[in-house]
N, C-alpha and C positions, 0 to 999 in steps of 0.2 A: 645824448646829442649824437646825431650821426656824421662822419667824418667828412669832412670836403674834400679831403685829399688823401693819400695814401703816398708817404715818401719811404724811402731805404737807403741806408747807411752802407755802403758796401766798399770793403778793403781790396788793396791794389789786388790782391789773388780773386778778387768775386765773389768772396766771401759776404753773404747778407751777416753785418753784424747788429744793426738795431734798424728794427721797421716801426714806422708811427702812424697811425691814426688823426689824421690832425682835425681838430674842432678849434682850435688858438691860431688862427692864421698870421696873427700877428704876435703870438710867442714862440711862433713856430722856428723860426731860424737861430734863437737865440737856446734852445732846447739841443738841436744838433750839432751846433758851434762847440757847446759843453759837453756833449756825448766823442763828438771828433775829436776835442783836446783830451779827454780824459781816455779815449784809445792809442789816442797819439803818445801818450805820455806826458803831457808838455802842462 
């Protein structure tokens, strides 16, 4: 499937830490919510 979108995770330094390909547009913010807590720490 090809992507409809293209987002990036990037830390307060500018750091790209995770880029996605998104085909799930609707599992899409729930995929990064748990990428950001689990860089967070939290």
């Amino acid at each position: 499937m090809v992507p409809k979108r293209l987002t990036f995770l990037i830390d307060p330094d500018g750091v790209v830490r995770r880029s996605y390909e998104v085909t799930d547009v609707g599992g899409h913010p729930d995929a990064v919510l748990a990428d950001l807590r689990a860089l967070s720490g939290n």
